[in-house]
PATIKOL-8916 format. One record per residue (C-alpha): residue in three letters; x, z, y. Coordinates in steps of 0.02 Angstrom, whole numbers, padded with zeros to 5 digits, always signed. Each point is the difference from the previous one (the first is absolute). Example, Ala and Ser with C-alpha at 12.3 -4.5 7.8 and 13.67 -1.06 7.14 Angstrom:
2
ALA+00615+00390-00225SER+00069-00033+00172
REM end
This chain:
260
UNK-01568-02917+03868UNK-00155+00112-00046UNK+00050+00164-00075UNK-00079+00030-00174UNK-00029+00196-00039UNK-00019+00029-00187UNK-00141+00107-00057UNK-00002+00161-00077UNK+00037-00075-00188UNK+00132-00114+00070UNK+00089+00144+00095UNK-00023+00105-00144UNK+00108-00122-00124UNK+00093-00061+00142UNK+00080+00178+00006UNK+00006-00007-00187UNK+00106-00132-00008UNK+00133+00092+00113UNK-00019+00167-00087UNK+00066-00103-00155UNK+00143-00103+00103UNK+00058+00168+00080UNK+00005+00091-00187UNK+00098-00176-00075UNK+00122+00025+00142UNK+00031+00181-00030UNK+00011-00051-00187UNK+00147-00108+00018UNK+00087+00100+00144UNK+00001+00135-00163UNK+00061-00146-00113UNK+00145+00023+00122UNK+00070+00157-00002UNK+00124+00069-00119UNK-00022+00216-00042UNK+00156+00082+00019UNK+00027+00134-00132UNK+00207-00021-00001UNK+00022+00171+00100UNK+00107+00137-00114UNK-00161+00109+00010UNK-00090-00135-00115UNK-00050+00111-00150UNK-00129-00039-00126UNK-00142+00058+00099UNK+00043-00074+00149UNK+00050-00179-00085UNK-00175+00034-00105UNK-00081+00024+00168UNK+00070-00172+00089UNK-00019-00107-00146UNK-00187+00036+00001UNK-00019-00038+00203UNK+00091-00150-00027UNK-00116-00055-00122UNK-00154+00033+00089UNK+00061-00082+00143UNK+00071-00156-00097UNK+00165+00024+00087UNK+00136-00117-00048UNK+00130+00105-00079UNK+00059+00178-00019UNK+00176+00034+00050UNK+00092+00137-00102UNK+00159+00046-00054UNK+00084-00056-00177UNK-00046+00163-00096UNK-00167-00022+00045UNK-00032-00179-00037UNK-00060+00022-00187UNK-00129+00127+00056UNK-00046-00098+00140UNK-00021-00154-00114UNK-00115+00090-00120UNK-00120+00076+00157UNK+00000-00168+00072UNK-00037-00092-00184UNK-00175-00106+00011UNK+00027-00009+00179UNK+00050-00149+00120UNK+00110+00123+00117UNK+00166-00028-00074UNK+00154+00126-00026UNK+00140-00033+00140UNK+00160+00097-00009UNK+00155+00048+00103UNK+00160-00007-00049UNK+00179+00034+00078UNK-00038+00188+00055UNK+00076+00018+00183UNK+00087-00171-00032UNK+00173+00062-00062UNK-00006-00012-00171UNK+00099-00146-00095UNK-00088-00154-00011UNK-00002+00001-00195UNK-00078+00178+00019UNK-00145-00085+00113UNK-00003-00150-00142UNK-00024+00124-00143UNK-00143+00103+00088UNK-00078-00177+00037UNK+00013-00071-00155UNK-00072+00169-00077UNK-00156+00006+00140UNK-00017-00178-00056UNK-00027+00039-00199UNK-00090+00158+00044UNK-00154-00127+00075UNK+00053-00005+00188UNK-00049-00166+00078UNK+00086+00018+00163UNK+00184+00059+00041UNK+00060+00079+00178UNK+00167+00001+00014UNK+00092+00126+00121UNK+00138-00078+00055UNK+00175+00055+00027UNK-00022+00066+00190UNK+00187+00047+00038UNK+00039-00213-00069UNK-00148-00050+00127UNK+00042+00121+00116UNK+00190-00042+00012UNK-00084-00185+00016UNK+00075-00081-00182UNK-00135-00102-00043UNK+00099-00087-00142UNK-00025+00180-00082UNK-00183-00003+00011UNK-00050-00162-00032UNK+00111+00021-00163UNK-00100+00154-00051UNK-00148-00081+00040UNK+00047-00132-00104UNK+00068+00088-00151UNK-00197+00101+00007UNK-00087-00153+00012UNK+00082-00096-00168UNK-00018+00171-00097UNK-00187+00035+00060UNK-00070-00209+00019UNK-00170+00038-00075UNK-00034+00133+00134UNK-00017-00020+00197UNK+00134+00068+00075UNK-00002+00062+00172UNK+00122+00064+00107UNK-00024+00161+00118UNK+00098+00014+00148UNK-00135+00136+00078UNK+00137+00123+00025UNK-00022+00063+00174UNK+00170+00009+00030UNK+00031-00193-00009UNK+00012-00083+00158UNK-00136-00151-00006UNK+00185-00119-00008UNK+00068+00108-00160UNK-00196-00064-00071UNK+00012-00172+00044UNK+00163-00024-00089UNK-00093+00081-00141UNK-00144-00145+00029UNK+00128-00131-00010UNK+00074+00085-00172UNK-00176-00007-00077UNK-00030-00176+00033UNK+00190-00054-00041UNK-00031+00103-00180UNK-00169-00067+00006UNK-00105+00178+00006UNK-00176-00020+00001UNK-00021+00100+00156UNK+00058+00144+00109UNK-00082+00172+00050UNK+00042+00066+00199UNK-00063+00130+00084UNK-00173-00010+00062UNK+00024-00052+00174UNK-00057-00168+00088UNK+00165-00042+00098UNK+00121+00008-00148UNK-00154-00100-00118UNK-00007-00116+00135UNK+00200-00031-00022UNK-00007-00009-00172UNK-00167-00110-00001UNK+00114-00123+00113UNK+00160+00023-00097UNK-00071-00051-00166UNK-00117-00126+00046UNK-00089+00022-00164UNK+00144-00011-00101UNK-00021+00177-00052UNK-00168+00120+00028UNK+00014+00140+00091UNK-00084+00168-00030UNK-00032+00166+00110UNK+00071+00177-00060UNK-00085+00171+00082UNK-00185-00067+00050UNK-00101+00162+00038UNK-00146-00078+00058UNK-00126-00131+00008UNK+00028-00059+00188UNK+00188-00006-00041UNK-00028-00093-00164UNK-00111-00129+00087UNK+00125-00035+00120UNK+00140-00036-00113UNK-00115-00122-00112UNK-00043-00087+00173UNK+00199-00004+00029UNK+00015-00080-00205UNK+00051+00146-00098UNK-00057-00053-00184UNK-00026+00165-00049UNK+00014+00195+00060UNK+00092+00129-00081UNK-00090+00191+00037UNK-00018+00165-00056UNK-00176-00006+00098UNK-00114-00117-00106UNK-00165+00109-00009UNK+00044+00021+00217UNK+00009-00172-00002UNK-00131-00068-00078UNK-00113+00133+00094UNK+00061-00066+00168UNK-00037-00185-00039UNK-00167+00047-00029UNK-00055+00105+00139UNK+00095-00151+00116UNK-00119-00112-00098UNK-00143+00114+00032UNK+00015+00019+00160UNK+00017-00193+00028UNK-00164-00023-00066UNK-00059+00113+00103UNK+00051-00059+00159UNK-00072-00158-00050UNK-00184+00048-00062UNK+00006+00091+00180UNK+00024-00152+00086UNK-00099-00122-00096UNK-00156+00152+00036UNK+00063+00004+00180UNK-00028-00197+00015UNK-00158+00017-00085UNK-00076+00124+00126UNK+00074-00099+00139UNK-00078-00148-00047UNK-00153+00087-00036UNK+00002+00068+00196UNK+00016-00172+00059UNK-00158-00070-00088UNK-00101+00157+00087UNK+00067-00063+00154UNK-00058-00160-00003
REM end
């Protein structure tokens, strides 16, 4: 088959066209990611400060605690990035506690709903415990998504799977793991769609691509601006491998006419 070599104009749009792909790519790897701002150290400056990244970056959500979901509702207000909050503290509060702090994040404008779960019930392996929580959260908060994180580093990736299995049973619209590939992986295969399954602790782009490869939905960080600056110099740099070789063909093929 005879090779056709675009000209000049062709290359030129050519090129174009996969500037614009890269850029819609990075766009909706960004529609992914969810800003953490749930850390103690949240004040207003600093919740002020990842409300406005989140909206330049079209991020999903922004995770924060239940005192700051008002304020985080009103910075996010005209925005698509919606309000996501955490509830349950370390996991050992009551379950009516973690019902009244939804229901409250819930009226206060938060779309979304994390719920910590009782660690020493998963832990100690009584599922019935969970899934009832889980349960009780989800009738109290049914207009919101409600998510369950089992990210904790001290579960083993068995004490999360029986947390899977409680979010599907109480019918959870998805669970949150630590951002590695092997225990995503597990979870991917335990599911089997039945639940999605996000990423917690992304610091960067190469690790953020990898778990979206693996089917994380979305990515939980603390790192969006890091993020989003690494997903661009990757795409960058693509691009510029490529020019190079399409230039490097060029000149070949230029020798060879000499030649002959």
């Amino acid at each position: 088959m005879e090779e056709r070599i675009l000209s000049a104009a062709e290359a030129a749009e050519f090129g174009e066209f996969k500037r614009n792909k890269r850029e819609t790519e990075i766009a909706l790897a960004l529609g992914k990611l969810i800003v953490d701002a749930s850390r103690r150290e949240t004040d207003a400056v600093l919740l002020k400060r990842a409300c406005e990244s989140a909206k330049r970056l079209k991020a999903a959500g922004v995770l924060v605690s239940p005192v700051n979901v008002a304020a985080a509702h009103r910075l996010l207000e005209g925005s698509t990035t919606c309000v996501c909050c955490t509830v349950g503290g370390t996991g050992e509060s009551l379950t009516c506690v973690k019902k009244a702090e939804a229901k409250r994040a819930m009226r206060q404008g938060a779309r979304e709903i994390r719920l910590v779960p009782c660690y020493s019930a998963l832990a100690g392996g009584n599922y019935a415990y969970v899934k009832k929580e889980l349960r009780r959260i989800r009738r109290a908060v049914k207009n919101c998504t409600l998510v369950l994180s089992v990210d904790d580093r001290g579960l083993s990736e068995e004490q999360v799977l029986t947390g899977v299995r409680a979010a599907i049973d109480a019918e959870a619209d998805g669970v949150c793991v630590r951002g590695e590939t092997a225990i995503l992986n597990r979870v991917q295969a335990s599911g089997r769609g039945r639940v999605r399954a996000e990423a917690a602790g992304v610091e960067n782009g190469e690790q953020m691509r990898l778990l979206l490869k693996a089917g994380a939905a979305r990515a939980v960080t603390y790192s969006g601006e890091r993020i989003a600056e690494d997903l661009r110099k990757a795409a960058e740099a693509e691009l510029a491998a490529q020019e190079g070789r399409a230039v490097s063909s060029e000149g070949q093929g230029t020798e060879e006419e000499t030649e002959k």
